[in-house]
N, CA, C and O atoms as a MOPAC input file, in Angstrom:
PM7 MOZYME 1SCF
protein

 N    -52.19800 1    35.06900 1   -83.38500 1
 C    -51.50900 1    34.30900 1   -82.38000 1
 C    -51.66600 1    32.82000 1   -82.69800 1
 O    -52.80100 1    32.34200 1   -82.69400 1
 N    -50.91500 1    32.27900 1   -82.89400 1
 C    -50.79300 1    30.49200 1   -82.71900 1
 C    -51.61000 1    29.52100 1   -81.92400 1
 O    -52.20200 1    29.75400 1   -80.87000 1
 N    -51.57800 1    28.90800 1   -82.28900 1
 C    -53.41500 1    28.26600 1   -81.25500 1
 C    -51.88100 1    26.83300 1   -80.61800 1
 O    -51.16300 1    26.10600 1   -81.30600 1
 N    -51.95400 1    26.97400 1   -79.38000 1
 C    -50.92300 1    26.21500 1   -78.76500 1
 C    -51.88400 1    24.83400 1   -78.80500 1
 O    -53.11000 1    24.76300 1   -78.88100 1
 N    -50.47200 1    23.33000 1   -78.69400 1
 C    -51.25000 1    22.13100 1   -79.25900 1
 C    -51.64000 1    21.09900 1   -77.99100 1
 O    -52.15500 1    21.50200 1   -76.94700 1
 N    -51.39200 1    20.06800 1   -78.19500 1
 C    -52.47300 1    19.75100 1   -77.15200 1
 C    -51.11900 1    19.39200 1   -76.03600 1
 O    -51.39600 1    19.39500 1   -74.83600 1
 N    -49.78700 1    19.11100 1   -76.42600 1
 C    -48.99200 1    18.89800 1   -75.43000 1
 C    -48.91400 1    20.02800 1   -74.74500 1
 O    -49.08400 1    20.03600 1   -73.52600 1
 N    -48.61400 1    21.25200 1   -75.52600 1
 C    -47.69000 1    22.23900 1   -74.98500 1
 C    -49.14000 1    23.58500 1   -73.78200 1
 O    -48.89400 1    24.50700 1   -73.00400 1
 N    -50.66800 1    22.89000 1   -74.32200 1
 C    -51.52600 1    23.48400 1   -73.42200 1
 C    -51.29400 1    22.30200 1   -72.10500 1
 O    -51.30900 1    22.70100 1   -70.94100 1
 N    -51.09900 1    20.94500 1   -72.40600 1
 C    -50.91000 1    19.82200 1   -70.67400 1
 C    -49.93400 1    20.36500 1   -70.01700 1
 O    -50.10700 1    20.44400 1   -68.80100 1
 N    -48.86700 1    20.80100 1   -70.48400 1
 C    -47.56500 1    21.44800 1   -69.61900 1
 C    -48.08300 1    22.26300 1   -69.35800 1
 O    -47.96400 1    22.20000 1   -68.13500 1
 N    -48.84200 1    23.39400 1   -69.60900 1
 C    -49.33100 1    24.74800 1   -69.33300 1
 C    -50.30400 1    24.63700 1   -67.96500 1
 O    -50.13100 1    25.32600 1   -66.96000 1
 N    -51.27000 1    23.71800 1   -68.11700 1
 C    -51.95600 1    23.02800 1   -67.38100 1
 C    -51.26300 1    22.41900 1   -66.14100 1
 O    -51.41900 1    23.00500 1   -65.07000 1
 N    -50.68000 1    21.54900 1   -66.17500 1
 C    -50.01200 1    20.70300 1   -65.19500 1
 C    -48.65200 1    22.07500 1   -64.02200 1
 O    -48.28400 1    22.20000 1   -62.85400 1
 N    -48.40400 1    22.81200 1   -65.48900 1
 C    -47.82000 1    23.80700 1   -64.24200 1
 C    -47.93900 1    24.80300 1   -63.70800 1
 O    -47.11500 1    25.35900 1   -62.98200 1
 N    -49.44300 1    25.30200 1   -64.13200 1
 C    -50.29300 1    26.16700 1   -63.22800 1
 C    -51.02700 1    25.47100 1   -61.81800 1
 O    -51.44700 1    26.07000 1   -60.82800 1
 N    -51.02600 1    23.94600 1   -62.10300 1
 C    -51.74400 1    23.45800 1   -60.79100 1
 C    -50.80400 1    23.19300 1   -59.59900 1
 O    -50.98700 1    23.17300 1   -58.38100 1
 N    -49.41100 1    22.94000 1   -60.62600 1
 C    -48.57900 1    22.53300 1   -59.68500 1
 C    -48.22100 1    23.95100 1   -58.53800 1
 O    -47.97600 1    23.85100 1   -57.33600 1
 N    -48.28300 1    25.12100 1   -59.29400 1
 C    -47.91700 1    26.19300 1   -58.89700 1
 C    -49.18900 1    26.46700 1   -57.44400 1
 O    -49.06700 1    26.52800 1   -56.22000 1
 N    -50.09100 1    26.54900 1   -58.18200 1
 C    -51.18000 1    26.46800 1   -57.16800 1
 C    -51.27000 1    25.54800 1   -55.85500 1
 O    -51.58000 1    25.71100 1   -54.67500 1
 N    -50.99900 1    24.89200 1   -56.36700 1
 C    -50.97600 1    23.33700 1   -55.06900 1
 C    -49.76600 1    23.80300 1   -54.32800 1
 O    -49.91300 1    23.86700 1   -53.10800 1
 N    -48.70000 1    24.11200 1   -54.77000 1
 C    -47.88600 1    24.48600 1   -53.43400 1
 C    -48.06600 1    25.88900 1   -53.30500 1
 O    -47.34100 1    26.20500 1   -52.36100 1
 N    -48.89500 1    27.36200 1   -53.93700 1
 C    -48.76900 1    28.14100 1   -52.98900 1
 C    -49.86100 1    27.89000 1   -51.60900 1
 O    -49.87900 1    28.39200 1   -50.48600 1
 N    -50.90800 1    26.66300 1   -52.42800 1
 C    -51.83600 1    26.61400 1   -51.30900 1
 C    -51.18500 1    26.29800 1   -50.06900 1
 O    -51.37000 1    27.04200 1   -49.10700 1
 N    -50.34700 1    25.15300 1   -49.95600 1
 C    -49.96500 1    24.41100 1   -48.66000 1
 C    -48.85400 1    25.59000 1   -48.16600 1
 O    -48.72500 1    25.76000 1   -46.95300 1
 N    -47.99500 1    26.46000 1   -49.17200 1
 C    -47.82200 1    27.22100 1   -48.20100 1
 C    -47.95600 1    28.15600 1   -47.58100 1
 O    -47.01700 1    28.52800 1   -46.87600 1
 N    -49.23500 1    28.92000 1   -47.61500 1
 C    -50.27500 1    29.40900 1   -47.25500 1
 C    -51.27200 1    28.91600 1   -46.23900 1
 O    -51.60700 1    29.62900 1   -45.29400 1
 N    -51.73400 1    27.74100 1   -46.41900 1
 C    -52.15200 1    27.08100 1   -45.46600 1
 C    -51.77900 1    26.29700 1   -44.10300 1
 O    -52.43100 1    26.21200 1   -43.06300 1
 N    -50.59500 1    25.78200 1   -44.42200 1
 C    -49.46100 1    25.70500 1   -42.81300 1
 C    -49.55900 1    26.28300 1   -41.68300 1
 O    -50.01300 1    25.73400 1   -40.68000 1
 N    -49.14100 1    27.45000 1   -41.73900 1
 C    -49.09700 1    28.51400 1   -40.49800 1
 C    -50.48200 1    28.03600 1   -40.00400 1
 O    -50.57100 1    27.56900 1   -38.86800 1
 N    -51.44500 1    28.12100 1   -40.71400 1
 C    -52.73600 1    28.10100 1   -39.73100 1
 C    -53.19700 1    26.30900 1   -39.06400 1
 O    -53.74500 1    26.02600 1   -37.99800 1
 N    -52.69500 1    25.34300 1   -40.22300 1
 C    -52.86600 1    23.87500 1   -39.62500 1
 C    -51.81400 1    24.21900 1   -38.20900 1
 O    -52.26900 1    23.81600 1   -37.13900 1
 N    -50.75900 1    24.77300 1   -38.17400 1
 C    -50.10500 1    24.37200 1   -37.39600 1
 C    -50.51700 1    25.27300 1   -35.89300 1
 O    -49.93800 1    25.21600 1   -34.80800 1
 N    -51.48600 1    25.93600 1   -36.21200 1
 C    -51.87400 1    27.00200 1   -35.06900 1
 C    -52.63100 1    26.22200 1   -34.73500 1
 O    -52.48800 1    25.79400 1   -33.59000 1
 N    -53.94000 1    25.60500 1   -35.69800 1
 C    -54.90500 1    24.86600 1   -35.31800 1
 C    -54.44300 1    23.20400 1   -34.32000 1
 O    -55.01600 1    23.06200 1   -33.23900 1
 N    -53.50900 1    22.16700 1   -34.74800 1
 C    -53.35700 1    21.56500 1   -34.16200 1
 C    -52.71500 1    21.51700 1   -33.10500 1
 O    -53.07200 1    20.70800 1   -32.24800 1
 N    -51.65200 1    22.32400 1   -32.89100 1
 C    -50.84700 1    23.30200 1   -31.64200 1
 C    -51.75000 1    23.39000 1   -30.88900 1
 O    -51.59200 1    22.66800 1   -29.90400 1
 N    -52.75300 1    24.01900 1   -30.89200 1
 C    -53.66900 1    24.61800 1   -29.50600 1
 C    -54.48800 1    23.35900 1   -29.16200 1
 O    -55.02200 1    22.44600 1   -29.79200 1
 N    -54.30300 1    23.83200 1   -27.50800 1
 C    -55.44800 1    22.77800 1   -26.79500 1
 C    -56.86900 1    22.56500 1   -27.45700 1
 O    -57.04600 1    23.06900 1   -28.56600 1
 N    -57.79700 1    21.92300 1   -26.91600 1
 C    -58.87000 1    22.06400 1   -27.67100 1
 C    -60.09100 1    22.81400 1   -26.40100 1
 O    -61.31600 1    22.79600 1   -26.51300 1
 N    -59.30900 1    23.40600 1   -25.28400 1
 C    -60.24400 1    24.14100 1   -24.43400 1
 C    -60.26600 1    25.80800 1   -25.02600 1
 O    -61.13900 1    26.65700 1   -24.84300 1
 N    -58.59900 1    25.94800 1   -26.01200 1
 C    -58.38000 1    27.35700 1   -26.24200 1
 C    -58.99400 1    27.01400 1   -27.62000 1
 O    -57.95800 1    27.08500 1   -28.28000 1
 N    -60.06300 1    26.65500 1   -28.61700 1
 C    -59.61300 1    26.85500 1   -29.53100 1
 C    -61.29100 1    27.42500 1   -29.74700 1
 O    -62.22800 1    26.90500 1   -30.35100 1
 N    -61.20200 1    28.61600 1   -29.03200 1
 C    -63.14500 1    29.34200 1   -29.31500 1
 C    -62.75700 1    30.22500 1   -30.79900 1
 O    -61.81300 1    29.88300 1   -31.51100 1
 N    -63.29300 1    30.93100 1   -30.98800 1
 C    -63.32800 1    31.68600 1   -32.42500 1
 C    -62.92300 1    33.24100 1   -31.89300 1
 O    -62.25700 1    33.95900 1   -32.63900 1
 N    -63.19500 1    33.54300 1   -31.06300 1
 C    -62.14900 1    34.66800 1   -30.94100 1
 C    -60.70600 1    34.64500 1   -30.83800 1
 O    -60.01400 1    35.60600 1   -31.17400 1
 N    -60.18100 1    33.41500 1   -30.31700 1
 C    -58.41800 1    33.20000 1   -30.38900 1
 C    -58.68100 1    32.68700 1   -31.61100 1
 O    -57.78400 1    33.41000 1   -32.04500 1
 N    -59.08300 1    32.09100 1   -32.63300 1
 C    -59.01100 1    31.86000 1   -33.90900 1
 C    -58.88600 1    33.59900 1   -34.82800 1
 O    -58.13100 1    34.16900 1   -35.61500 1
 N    -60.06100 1    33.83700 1   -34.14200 1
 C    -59.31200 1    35.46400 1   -35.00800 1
 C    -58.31500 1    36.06500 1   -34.53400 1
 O    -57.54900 1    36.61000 1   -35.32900 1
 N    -58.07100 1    36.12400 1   -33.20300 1
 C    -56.75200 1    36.48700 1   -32.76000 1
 C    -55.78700 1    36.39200 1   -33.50400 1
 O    -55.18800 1    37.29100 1   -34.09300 1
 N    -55.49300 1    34.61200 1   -33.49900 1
 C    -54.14200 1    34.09800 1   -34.29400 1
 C    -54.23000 1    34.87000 1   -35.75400 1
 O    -53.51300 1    35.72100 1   -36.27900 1
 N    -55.51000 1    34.14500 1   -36.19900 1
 C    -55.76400 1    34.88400 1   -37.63800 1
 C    -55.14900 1    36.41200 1   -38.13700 1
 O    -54.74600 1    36.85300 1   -39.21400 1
 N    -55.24700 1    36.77200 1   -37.24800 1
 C    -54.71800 1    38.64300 1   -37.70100 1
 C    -53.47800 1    38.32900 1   -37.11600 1
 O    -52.60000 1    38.89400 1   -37.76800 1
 N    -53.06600 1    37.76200 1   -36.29500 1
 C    -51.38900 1    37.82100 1   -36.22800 1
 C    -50.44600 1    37.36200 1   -37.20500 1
 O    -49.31100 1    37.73700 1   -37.49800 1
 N    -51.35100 1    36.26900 1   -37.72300 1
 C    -50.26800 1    35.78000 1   -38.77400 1
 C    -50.51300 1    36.36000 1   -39.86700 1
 O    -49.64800 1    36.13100 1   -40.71100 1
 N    -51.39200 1    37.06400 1   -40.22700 1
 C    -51.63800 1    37.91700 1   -41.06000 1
 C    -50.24200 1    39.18800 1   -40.82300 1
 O    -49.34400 1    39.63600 1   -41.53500 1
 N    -50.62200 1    39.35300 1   -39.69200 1
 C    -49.00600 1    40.70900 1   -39.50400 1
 C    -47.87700 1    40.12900 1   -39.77300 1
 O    -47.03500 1    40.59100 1   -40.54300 1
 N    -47.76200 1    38.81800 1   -39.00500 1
 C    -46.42900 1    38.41100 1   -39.73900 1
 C    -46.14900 1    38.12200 1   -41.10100 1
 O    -45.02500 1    38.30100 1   -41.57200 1
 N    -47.32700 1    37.58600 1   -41.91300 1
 C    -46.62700 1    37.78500 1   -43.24000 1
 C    -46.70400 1    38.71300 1   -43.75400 1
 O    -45.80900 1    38.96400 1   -44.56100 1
 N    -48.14400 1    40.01400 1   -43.50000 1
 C    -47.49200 1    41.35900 1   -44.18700 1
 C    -45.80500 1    41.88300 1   -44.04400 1
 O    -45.16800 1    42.56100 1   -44.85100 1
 N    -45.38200 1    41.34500 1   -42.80400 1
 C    -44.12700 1    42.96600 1   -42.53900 1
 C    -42.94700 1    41.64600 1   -43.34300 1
 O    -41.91900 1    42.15400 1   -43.79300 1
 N    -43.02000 1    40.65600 1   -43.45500 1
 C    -41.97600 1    40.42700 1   -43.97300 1
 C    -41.05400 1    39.70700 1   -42.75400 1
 O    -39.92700 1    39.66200 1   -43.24700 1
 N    -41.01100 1    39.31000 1   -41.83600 1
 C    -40.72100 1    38.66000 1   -40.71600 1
 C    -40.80700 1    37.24700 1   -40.69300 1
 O    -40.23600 1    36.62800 1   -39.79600 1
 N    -41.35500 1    36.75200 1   -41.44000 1
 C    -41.78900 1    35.18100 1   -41.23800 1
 C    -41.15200 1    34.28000 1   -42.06600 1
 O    -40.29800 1    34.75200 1   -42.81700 1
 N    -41.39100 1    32.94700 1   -42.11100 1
 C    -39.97900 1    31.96600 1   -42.71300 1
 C    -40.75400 1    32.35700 1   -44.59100 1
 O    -40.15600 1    32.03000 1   -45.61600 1
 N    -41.77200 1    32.89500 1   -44.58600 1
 C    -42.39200 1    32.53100 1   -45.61100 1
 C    -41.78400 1    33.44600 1   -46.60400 1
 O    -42.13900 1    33.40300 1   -47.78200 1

């Protein structure tokens, strides 16, 4: 196999992070937006798991903008 050079490993590089960096944020959304949405009297750790497994259902079934 060809030993790839130093440009063509920075592109390789640069677009695995890029890839990463946006599946993070969109992955991470739904929940900033649960988190800053809620009052701060509702926000104990059982409605945190609450939400948590809901949005979990919504992106398993396929329902969600995502």
């Amino acid at each position: 196999m060809p030993q790839d050079d130093g440009i063509t490993r920075s592109l390789k590089d640069i677009t695995a992070g890029s890839v990463g960096g946006i599946a993070q944020v969109l992955v991470g959304q739904p929940f900033d937006i649960v988190k800053v949405g809620s009052p701060p009297e509702l926000r104990t750790s059982s409605l945190r798991v609450e939400l948590t497994r809901r949005i979990g259902e919504i992106a398993d079934s396929g329902d969600g903008v995502c």
